[in-house]
N, C-alpha and C positions, 0 to 999 in steps of 0.2 A: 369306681374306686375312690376312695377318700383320699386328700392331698393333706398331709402335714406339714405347716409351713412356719419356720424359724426367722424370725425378725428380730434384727438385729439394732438394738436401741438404748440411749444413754438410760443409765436407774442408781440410785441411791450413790452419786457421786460418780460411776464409773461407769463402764458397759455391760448390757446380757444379751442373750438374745429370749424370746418368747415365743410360746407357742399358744396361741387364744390368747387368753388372761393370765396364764403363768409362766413367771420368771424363772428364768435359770440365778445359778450364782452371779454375784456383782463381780465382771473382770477390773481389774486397772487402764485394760486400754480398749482402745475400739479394735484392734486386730485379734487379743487375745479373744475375744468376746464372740468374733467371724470365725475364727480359729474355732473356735468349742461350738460353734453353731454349725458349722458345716462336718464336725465330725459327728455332732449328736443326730443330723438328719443322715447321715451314712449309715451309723449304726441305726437308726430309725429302719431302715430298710432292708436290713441283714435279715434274709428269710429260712426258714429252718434251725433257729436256737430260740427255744423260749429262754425269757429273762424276767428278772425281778429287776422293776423300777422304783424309782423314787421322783416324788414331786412335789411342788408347794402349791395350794393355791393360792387364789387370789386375796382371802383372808389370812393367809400367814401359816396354815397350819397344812404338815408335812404326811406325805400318805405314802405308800405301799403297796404295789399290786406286780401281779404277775401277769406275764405278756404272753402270749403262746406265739410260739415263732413261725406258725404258717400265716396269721393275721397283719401283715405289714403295708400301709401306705405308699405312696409316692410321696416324695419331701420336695421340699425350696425353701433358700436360704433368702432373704429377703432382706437387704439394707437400709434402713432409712435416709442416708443420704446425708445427716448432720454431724458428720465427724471429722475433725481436723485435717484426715492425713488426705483425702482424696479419691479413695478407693472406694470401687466399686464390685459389685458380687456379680455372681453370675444367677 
């Protein structure tokens, strides 16, 4: 089975996390960013609800797909280690 893995890393002034090559939104802090990372591999994992996603890639431009909710990964949240406050993920 495929592993989805959320890295969580400084971008455009503030924090996101990533998944491959694409960013999520810029937070303001490094918790919110842990924060929205560990809930989006949660919800990465919720099996039986298909969804409509959204995402950006790595050239900038924003797509659309639908997810069928029997096809879900396992996830990890992943921190890069270079943020002020100390904290660590699991």
């Amino acid at each position: 089975m495929t592993k989805a893995r959320y890295e969580v890393v400084p971008h455009d002034g503030g924090w996101a996390y990533k998944s491959g090559d694409v960013f999520s939104e810029t937070f303001p802090s490094h918790d919110d960013a842990l924060e929205a990372a560990r809930i989006a591999a949660q919800e990465h994992q919720s099996a039986g609800k298909d969804a409509e996603i959204e995402y950006q890639d790595r050239t900038g431009h924003w797509h659309q797909e639908h997810a069928d909710g029997e096809d879900r990964p396992d996830t990890e949240v992943v921190d890069d280690g270079n943020h002020p406050t100390g904290h660590e993920t699991s």
